[in-house]
C-alpha positions in Angstrom: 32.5 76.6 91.6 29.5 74.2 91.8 28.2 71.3 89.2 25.6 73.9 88.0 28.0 76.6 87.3 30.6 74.6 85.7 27.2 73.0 83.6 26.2 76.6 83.2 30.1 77.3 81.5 29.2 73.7 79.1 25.4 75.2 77.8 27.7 78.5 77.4 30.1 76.2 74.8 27.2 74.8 73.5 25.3 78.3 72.3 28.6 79.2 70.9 28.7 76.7 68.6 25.0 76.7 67.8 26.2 80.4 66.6 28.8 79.1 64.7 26.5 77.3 62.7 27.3 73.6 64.6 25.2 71.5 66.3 25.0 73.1 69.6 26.7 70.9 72.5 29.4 72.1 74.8 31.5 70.3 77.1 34.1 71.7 80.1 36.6 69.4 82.1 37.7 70.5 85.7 40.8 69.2 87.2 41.4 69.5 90.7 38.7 72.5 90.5 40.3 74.5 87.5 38.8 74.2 84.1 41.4 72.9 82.2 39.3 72.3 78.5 36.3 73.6 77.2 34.9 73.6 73.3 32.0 73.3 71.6 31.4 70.9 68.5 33.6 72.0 65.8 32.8 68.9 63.0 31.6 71.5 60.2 34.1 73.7 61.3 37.6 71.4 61.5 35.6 69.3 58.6 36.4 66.5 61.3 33.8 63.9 62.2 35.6 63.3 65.7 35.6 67.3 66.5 32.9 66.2 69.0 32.7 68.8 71.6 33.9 66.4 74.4 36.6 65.5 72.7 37.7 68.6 71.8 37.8 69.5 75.5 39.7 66.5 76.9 42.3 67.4 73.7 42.4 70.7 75.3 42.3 69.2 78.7 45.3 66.5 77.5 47.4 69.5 76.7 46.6 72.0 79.2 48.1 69.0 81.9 50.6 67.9 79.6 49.2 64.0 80.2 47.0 62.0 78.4 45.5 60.6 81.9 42.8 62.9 83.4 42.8 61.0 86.1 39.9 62.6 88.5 39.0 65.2 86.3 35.1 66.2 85.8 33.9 66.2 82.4 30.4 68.4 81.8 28.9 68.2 78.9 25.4 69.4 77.6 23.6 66.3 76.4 24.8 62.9 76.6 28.5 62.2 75.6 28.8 60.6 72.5 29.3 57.0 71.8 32.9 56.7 71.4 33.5 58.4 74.7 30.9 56.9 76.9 33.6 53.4 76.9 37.1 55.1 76.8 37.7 58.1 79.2 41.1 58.6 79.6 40.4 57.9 83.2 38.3 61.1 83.9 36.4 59.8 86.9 33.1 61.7 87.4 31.0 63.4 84.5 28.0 64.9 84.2 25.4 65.6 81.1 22.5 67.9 80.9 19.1 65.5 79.5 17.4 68.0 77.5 18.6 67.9 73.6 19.8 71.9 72.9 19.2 71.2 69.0 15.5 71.2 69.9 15.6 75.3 71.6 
C-alpha cells in the first residue's frame, strides 16, 4: 500500500465515526507495512475525553505489537493530530495528516 491508500483507510475511520454520531476524524498506524491500529474518535461514545481517534489507534497499535514503543511505525490521521500527541509519540517516526477539517463536509 501507498500513503494515499493507507490515508484513504484513515478518512474511512473518520466517516465511521461521523456516523456514529462523533466528530469525524480517523487515524490508522502501519508497522513495518501492516496496519496494526485503526479507530475513529470515540469521546461521546467511551464518554472519554482522551478517546481521540489517534489515540485510540496507537492503544490498538500498543496491543496489537505487544510494546508500548512504535518505534517506525506510520501514524495517518485525517486532520491534524491533537495536541497531546503532537509532543509525545511513543516513538512512531513518520506521520501524516490530511489539511482539510472533515467536520466542515
Amino acid at each position: 500500500m501507498i500513503d494515499n491508500e493507507y490515508m484513504h483507510l484513515a478518512i474511512e475511520q473518520a466517516r465511521a465515526a461521523g456516523v456514529r454520531g462523533e466528530v469525524p476524524v480517523g487515524a490508522v498506524v502501519v508497522l513495518n507495512e501492516r496496519i496494526v491500529g485503526a479507530a475513529g474518535n470515540r469521546t461521546i461514545a467511551d464518554c472519554d475525553p482522551t478517546a481521540h481517534a489517534e489515540i485510540v489507534a496507537l492503544r490498538a497499535a500498543a496491543s496489537a505489537v505487544g510494546n508500548y514503543r512504535l518505534t517506525g511505525a506510520a501514524l495517518y490521521v485525517t486532520i491534524e493530530p491533537c495536541r497531546a500527541l503532537r509532543d509525545v509519540r511513543g516513538g512512531i517516526g513518520a506521520g501524516a495528516h490530511r489539511a482539510s477539517d472533515l467536520r466542515r463536509r
